[in-house]
DSSP file (Angstrom, degrees, kcal/mol; ACC not computed):
  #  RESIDUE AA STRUCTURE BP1 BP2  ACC     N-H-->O    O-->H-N    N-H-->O    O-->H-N    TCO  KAPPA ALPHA  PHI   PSI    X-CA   Y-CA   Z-CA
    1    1 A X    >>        0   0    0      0, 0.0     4,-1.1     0, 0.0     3,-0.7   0.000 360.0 360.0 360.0 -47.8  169.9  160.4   99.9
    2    2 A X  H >>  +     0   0    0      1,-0.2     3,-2.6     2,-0.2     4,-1.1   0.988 360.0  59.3 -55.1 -47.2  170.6  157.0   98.3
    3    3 A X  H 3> S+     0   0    0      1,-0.3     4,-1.3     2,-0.2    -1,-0.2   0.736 105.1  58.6 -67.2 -18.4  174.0  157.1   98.6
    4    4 A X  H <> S+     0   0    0     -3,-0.7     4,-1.3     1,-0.2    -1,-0.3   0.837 105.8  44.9 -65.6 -43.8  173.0  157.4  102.4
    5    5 A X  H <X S+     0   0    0     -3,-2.6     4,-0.9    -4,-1.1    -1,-0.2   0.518 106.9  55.1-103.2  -9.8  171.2  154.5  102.7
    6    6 A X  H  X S+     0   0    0     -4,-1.1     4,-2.1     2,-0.2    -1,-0.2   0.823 106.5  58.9 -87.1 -12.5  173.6  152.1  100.8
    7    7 A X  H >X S+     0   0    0     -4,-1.3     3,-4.0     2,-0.3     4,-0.7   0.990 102.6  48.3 -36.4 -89.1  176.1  153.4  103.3
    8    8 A X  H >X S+     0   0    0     -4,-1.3     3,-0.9     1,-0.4     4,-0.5   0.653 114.4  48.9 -31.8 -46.6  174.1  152.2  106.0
    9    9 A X  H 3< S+     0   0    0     -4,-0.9    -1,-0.4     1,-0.3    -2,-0.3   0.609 105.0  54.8 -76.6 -19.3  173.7  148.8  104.1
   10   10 A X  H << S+     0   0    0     -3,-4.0    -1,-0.3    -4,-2.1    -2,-0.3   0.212 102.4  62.6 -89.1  17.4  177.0  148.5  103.5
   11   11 A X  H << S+     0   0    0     -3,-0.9    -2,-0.2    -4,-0.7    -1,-0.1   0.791  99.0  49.6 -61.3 -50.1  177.5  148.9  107.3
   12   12 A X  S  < S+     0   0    0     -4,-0.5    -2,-0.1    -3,-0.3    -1,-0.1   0.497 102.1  64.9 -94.3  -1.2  175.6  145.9  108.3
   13   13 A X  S    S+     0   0    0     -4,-0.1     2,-0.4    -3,-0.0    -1,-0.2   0.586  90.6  90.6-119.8 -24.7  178.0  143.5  105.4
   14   14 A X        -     0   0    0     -4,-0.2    -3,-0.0     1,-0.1     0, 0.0  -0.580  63.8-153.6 -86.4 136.4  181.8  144.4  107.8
   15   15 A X        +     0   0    0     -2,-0.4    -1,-0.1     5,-0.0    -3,-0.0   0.922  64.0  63.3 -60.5 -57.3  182.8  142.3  110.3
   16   16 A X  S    S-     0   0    0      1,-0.1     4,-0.2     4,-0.0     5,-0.1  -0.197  79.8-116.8 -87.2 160.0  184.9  144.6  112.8
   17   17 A X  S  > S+     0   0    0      2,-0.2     4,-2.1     1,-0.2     5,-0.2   0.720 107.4  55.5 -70.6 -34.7  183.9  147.3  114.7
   18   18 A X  H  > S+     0   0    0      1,-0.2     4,-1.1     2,-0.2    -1,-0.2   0.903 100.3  48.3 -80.8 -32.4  186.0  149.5  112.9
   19   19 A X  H  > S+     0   0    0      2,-0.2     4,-1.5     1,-0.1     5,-0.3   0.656 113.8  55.8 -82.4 -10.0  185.3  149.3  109.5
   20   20 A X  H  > S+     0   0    0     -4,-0.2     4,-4.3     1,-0.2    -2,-0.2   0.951 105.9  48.8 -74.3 -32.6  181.6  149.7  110.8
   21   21 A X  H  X S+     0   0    0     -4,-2.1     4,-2.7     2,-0.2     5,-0.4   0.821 109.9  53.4 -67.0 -41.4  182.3  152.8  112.5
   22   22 A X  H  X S+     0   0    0     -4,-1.1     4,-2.5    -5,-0.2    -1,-0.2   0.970 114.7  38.2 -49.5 -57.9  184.1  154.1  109.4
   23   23 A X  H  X S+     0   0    0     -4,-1.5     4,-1.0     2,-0.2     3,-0.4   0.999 120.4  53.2 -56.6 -62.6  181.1  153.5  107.0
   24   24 A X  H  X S+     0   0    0     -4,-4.3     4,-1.9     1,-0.3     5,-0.3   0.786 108.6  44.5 -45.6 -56.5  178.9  154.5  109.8
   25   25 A X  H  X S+     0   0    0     -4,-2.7     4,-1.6     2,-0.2    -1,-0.3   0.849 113.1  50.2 -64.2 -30.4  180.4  157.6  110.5
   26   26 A X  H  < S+     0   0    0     -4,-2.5    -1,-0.2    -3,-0.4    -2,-0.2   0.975 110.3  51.5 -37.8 -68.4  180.6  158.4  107.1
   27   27 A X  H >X S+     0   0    0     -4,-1.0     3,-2.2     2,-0.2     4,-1.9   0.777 108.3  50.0  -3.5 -81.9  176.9  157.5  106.7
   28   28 A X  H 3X S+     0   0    0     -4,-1.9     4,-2.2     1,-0.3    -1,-0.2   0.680 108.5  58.2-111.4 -45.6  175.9  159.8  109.5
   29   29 A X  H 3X S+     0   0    0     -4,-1.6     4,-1.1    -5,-0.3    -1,-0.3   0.760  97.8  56.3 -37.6 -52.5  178.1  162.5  107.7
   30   30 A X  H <> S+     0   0    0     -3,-2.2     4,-1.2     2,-0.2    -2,-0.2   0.847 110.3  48.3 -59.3 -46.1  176.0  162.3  104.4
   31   31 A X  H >< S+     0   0    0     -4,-1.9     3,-3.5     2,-0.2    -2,-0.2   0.822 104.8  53.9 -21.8 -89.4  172.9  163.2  106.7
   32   32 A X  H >X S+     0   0    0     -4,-2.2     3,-2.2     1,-0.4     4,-1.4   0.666 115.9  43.5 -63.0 -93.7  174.4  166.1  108.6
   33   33 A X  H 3X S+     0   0    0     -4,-1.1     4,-0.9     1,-0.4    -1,-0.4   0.365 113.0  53.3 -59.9 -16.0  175.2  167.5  104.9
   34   34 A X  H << S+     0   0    0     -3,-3.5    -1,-0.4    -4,-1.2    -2,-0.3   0.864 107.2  55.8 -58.2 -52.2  171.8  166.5  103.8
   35   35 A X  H <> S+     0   0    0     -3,-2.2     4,-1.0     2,-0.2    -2,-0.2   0.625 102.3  46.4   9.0 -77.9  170.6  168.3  106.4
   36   36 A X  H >X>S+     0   0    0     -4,-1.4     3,-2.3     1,-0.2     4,-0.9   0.967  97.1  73.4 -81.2 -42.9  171.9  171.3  105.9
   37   37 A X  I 3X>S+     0   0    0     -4,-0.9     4,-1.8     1,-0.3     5,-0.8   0.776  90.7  65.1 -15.3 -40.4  170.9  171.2  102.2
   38   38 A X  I 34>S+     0   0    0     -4,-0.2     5,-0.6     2,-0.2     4,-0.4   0.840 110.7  30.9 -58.8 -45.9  167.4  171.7  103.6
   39   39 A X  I <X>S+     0   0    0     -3,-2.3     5,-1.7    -4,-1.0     4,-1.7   0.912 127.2  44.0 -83.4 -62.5  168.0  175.2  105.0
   40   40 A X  I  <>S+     0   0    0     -4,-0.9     5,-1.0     1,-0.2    -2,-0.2   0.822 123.8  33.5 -66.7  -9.5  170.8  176.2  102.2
   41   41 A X  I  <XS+     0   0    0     -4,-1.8     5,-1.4    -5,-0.5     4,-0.3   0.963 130.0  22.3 -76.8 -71.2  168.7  174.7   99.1
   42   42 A X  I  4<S+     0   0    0     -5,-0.8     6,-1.8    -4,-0.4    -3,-0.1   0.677 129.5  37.3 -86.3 -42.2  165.3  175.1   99.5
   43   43 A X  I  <<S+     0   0    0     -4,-1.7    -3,-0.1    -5,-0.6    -4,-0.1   0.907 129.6  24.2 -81.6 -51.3  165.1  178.0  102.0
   44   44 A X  I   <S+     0   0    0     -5,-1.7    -3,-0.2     3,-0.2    -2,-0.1   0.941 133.1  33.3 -93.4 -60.5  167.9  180.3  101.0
   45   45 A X  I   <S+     0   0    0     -5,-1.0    -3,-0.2    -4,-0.3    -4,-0.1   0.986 132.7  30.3 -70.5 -82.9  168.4  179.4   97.0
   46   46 A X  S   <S-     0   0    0     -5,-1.4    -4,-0.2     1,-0.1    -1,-0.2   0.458  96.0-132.2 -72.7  10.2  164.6  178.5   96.2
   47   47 A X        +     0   0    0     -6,-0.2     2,-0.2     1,-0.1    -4,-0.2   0.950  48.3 162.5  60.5  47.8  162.6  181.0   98.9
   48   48 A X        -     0   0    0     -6,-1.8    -1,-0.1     1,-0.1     2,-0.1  -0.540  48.8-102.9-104.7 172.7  160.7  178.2   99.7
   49   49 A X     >  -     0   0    0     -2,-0.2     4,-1.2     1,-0.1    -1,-0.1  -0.368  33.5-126.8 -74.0 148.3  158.7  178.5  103.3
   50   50 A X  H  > S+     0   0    0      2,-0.2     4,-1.6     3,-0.2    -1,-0.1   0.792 115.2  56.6 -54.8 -32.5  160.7  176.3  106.2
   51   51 A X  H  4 S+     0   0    0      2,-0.2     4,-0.2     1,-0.2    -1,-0.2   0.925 110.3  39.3 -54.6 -68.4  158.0  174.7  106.9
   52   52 A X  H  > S+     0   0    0      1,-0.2     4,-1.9     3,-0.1    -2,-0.2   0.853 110.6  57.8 -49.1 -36.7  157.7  173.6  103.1
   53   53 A X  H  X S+     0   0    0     -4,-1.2     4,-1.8     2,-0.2    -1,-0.2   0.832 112.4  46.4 -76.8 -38.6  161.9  172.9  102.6
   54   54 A X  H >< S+     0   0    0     -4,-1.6     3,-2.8     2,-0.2     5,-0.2   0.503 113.7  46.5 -85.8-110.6  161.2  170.2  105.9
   55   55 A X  H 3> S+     0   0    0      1,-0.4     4,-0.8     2,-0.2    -2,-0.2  -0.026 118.8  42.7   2.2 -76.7  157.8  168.6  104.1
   56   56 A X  H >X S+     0   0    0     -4,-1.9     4,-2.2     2,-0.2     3,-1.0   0.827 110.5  58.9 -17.9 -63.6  159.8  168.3  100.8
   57   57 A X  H <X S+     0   0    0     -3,-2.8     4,-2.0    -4,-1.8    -2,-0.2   0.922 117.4  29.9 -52.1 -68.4  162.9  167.0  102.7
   58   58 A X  H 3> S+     0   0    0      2,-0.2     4,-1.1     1,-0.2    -1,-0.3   0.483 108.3  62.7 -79.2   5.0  161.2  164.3  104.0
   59   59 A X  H XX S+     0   0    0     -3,-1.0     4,-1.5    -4,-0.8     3,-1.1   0.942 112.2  43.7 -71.3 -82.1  158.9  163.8  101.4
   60   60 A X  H >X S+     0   0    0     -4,-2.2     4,-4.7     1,-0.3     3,-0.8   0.907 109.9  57.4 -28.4 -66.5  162.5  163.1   99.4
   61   61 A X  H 3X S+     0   0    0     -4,-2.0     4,-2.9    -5,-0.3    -1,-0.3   0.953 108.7  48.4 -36.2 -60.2  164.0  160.9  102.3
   62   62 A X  H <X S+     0   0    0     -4,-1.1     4,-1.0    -3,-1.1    -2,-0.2   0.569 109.6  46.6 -85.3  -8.0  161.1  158.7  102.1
   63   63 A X  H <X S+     0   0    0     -4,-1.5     4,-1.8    -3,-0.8    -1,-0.3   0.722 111.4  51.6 -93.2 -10.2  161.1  158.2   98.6
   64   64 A X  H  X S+     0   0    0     -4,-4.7     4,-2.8     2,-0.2    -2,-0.2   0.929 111.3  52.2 -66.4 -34.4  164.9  157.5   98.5
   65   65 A X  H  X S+     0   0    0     -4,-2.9     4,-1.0    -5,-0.3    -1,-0.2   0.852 110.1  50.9 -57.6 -44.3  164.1  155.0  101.3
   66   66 A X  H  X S+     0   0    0     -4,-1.0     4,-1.7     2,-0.2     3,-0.5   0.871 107.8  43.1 -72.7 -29.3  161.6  153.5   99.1
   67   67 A X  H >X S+     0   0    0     -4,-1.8     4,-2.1     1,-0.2     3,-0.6   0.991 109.0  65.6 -70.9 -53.0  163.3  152.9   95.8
   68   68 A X  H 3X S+     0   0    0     -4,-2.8     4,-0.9     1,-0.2     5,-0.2   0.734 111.0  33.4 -36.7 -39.2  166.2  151.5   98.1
   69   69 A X  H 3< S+     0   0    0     -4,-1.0     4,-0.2    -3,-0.5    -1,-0.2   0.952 128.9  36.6 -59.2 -44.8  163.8  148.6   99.3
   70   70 A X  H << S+     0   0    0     -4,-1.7    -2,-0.2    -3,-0.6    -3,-0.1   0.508 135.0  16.8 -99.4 -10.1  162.0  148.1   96.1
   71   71 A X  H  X S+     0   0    0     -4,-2.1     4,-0.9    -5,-0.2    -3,-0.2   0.388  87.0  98.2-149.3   8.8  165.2  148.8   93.4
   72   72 A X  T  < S+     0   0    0     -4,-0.9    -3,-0.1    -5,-0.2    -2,-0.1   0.943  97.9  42.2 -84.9 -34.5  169.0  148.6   95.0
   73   73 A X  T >4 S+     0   0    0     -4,-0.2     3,-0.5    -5,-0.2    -1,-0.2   0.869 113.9  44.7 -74.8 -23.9  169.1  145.5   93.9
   74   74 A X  T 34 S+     0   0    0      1,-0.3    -1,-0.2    -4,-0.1    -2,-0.2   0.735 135.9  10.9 -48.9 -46.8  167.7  145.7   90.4
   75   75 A X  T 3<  +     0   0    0     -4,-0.9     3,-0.4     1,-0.1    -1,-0.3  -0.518  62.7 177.9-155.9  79.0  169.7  148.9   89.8
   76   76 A X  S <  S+     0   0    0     -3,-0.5    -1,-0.1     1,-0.2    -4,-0.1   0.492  84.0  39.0 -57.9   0.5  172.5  149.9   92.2
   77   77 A X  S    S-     0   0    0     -5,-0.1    -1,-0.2     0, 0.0     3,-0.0  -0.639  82.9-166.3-136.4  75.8  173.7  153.1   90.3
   78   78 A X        -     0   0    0     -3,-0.4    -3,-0.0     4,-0.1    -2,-0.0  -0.407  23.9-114.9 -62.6 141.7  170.4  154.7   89.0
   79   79 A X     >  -     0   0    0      1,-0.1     4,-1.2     4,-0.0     5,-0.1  -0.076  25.5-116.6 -56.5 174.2  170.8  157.4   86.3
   80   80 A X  H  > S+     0   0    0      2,-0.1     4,-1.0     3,-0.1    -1,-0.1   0.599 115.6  63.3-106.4  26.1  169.7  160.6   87.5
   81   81 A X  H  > S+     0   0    0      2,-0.1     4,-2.7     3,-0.1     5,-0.1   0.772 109.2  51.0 -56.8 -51.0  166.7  160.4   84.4
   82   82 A X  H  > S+     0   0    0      2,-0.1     4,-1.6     3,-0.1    -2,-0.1   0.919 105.0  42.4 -96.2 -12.8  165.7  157.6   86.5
   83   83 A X  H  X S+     0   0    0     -4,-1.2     4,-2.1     2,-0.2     5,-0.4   0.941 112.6  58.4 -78.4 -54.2  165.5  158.7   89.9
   84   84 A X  H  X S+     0   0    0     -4,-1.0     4,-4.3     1,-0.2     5,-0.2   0.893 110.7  48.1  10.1 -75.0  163.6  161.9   88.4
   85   85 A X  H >X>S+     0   0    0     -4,-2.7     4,-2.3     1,-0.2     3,-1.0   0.919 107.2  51.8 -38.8 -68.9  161.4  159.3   87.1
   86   86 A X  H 3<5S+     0   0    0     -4,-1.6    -1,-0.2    -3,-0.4    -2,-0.2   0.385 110.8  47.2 -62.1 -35.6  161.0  157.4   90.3
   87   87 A X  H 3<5S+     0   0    0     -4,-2.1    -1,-0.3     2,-0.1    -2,-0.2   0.755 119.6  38.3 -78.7 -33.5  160.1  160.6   92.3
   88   88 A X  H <<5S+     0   0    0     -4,-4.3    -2,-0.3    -3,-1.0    -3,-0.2   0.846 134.7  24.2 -89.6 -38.6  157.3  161.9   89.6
   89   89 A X  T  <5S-     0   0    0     -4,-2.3    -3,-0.2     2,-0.3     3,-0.1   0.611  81.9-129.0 -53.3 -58.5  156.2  158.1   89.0
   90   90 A X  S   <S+     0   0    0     -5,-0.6     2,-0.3     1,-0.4    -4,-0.1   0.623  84.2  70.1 111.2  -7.5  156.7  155.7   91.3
   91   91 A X  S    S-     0   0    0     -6,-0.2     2,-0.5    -8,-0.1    -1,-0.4  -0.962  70.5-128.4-146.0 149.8  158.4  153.4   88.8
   92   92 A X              0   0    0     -2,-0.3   -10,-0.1     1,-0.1    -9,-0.1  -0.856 360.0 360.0-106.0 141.6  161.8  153.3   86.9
   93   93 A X              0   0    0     -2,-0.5    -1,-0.1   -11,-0.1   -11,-0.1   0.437 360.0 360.0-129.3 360.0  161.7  152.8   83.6
């Protein structure tokens, strides 16, 4: 889900139409595969409710969204100990 959203930010840093469209569609790509994660992950692997796998799902989206404001620049390759963190916390440490 980060990697989604530096996509997106490395969208807005090309000139040409084309290399935006690349990233973009790329971007737009990670979604779609995000996406389905939700149904095959959550629903089908953990037997979670659908209902629950979407709540979780965006629950997840919006904290990737948030460390991305508050922490790409600080730490552009987070471990995954510290995103862990960062979802149970609130803070990277």
């Amino acid at each position: 889900m980060l990697h989604y959203y530096y996509c997106l930010d490395a969208e807005k840093n090309f000139k040409s139409t084309g290399q935006r469209k690349m990233v973009f569609q790329k971007a737009e790509d990670i979604k779609e595969r995000l996406n389905k994660t939700e149904r095959s992950l959550w629903v089908n692997k953990f037997k979670m409710p659908p209902n629950e796998a979407k709540k979780l799902h965006s629950l997840l989206f919006k904290k990737a969204k948030a460390y991305f404001r508050e922490q790409s620049k600080e730490k552009p390759n987070p471990t995954n100990a510290e995103v862990l963190c960062y979802i149970l916390s609130g803070e990277v440490k």
